[in-house]
LUMKOLNU-75224 format. One line per 5 residues: number of its first residue (from 1); their letters; for each residue x, y, z of N, C-alpha, C. Coordinates in steps of 0.1 Angstrom, whole numbers. Example, Ala and Ser with C-alpha at 12.3 -4.5 7.8 and 13.67 -1.06 7.14 Angstrom:
% residues 2
1 = AS = 132:-57:78:123:-45:78:132:-33:78 | 128:-22:71:137:-11:71:129:0:79 .
***
This chain:
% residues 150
1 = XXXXX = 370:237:-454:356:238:-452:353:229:-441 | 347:236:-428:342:225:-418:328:224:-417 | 323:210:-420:311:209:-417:303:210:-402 | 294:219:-402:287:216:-388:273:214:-389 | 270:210:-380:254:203:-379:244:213:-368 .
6 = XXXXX = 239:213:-375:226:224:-374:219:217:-360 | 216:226:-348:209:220:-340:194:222:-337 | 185:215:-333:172:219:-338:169:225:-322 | 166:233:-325:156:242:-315:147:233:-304 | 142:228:-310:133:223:-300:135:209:-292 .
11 = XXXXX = 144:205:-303:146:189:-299:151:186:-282 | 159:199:-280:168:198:-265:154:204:-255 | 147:210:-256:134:214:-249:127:200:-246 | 117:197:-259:112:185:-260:120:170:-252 | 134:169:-251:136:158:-249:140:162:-231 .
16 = XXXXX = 141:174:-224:144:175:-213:130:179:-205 | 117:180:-217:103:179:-208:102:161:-206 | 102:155:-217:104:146:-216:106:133:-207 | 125:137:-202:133:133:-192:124:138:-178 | 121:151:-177:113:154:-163:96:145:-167 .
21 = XXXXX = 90:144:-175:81:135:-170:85:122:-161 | 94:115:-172:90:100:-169:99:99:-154 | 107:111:-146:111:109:-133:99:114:-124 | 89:119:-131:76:130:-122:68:118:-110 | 69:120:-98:62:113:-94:47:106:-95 .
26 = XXXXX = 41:112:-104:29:112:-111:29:97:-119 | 40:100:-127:44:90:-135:41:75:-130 | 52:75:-118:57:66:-108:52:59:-98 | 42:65:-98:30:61:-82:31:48:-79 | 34:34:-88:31:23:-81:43:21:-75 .
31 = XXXXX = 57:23:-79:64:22:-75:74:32:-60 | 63:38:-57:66:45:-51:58:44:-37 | 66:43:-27:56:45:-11:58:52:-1 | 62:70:-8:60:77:3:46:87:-2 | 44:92:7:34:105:1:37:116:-2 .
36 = XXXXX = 27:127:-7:32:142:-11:42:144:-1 | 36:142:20:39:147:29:50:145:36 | 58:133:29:70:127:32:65:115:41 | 58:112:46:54:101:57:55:86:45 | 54:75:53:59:64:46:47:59:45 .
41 = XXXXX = 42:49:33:31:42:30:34:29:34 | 31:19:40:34:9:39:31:-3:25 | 44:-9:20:40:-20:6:33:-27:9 | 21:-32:3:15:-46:0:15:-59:-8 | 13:-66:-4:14:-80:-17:-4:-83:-12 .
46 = XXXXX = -7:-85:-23:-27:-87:-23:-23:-104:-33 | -25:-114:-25:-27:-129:-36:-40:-133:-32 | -45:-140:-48:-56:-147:-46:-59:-162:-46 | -64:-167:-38:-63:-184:-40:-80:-184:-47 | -81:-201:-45:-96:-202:-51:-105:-202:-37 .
51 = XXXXX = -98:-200:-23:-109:-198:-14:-106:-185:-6 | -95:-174:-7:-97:-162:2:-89:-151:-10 | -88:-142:-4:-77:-132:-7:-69:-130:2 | -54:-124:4:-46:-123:13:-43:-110:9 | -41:-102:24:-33:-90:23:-20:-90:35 .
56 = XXXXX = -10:-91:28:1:-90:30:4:-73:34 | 9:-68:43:14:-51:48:26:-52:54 | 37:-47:47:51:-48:55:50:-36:67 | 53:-40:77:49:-25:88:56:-33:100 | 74:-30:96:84:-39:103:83:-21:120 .
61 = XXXXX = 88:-32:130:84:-27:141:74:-20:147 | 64:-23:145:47:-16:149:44:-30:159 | 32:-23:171:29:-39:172:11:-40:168 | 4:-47:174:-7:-50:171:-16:-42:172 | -13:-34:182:-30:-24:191:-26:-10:181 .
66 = XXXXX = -8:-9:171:-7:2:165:-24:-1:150 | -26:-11:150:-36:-8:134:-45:-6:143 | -61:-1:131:-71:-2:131:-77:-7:118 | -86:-24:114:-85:-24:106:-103:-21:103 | -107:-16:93:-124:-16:94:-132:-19:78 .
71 = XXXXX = -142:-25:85:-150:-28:70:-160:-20:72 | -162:-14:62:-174:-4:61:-180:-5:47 | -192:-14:48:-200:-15:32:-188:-26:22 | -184:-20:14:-174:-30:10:-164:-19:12 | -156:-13:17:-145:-6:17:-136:-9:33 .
76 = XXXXX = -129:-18:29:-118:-19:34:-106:-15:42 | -106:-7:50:-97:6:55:-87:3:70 | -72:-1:62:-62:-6:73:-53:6:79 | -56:12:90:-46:25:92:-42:24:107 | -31:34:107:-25:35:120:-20:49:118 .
81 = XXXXX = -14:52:137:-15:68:143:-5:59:157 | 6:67:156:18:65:166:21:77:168 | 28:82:181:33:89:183:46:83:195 | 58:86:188:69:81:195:73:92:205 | 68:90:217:75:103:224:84:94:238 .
86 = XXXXX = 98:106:239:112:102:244:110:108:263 | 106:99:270:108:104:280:122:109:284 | 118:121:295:132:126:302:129:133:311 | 140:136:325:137:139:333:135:156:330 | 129:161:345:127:172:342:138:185:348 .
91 = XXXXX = 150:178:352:162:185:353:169:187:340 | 167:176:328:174:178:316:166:188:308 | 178:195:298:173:206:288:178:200:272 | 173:200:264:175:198:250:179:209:241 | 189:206:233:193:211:226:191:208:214 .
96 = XXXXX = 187:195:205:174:192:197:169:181:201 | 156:183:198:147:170:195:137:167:185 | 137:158:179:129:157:168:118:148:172 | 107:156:173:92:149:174:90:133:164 | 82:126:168:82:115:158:68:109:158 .
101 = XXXXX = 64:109:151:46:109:145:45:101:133 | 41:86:135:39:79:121:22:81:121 | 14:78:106:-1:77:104:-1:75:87 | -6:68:86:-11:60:79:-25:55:72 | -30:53:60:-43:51:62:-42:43:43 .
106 = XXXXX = -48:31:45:-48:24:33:-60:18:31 | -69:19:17:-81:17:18:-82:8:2 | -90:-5:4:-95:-14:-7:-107:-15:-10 | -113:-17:-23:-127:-18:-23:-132:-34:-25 | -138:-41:-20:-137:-54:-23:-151:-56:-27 .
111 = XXXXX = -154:-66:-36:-161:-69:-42:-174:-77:-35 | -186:-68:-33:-194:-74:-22:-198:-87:-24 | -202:-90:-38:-208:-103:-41:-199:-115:-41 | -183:-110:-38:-173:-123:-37:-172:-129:-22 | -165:-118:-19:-162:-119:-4:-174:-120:8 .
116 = XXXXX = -168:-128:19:-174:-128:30:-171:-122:40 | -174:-108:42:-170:-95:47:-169:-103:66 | -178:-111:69:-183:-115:86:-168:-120:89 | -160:-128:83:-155:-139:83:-141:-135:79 | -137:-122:82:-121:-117:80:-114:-120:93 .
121 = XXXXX = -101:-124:94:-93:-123:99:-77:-116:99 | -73:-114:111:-60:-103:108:-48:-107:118 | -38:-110:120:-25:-115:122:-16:-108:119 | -8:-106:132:4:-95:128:16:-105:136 | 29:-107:126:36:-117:129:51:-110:121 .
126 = XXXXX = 60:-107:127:75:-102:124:73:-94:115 | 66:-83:116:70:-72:113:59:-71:97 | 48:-81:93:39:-86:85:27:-85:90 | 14:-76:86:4:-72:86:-4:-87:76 | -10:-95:79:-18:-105:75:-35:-100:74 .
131 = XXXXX = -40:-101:63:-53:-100:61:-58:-108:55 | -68:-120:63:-73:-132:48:-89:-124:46 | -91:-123:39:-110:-125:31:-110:-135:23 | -120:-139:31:-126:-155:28:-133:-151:17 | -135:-158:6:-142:-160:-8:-156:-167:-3 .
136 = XXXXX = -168:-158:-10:-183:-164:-7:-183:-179:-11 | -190:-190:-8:-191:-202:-13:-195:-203:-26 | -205:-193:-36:-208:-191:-50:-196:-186:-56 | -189:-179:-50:-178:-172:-58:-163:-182:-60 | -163:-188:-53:-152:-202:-53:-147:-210:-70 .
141 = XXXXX = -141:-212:-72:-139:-219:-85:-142:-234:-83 | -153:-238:-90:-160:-249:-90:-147:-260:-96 | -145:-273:-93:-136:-285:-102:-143:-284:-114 | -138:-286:-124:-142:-293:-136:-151:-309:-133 | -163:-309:-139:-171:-320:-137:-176:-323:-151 .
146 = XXXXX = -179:-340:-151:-184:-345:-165:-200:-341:-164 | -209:-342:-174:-222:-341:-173:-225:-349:-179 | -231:-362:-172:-241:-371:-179:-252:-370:-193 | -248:-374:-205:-260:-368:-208:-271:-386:-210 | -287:-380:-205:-297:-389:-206:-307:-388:-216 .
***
């Protein structure tokens, strides 16, 4: 007599919807930095001290005049539009070439009552996108102080 084990129907369905979610890009979004379109998102590191915020953009070989960075109301918006085109003479014929078009567009909402929107600055240094927003003088973290009492 051989024992065999009964398989359940549904268990192999259920565990291979499963397996396709948690690979679904949906899932994944923060860890992920390309788009639907294939184009590449650039990563950020966002730190906060007790007097600015920093935005950090990895965007290795671009140069400076490639961003545009804009404040509009409180919304934040760092993008860029390249187009890499290959000169050549006009005796040569190609057999392929592949067009090359980077664009980009990354957008933050910042907090109007913190920040001091006048007073941003931006620095592009080895291949590192720099963004400081200065913290309002009310919004700053005060020292700890004793209160007299009289």
């Amino acid at each position: 007599m051989t024992l065999m084990k009964k398989e359940n129907t549904l268990s192999p369905t259920f565990s291979r919807f499963f397996d396709d979610f948690l690979k679904n890009e949906f899932y994944d979004w923060g860890h992920n930095n390309s788009s639907a379109t294939g184009t590449t998102i650039p990563a950020v590191n966002i730190k906060k001290t007790n007097d600015y915020y920093e935005v950090e953009m990895a965007a290795p070989g671009m140069e400076k005049k490639d961003f545009k960075i804009e404040l509009n109301g409180n919304r934040l918006t760092i993008s860029s539009e390249r187009e890499n085109q290959m000169k050549e003479n006009e005796e040569s014929m190609y057999v392929k070439r592949e067009f090359s078009y980077q664009a980009f567009e990354r957008s933050f909402t910042l907090a109007e009552n913190l920040v001091d929107g006048d007073k941003i600055k931006a620095s592009y240094n080895n291949g590192v996108l720099v963004i400081t927003i200065p913290l309002r003088e009310e919004a700053k973290v005060k020292p700890a102080r004793t209160i007299k009492i009289q």
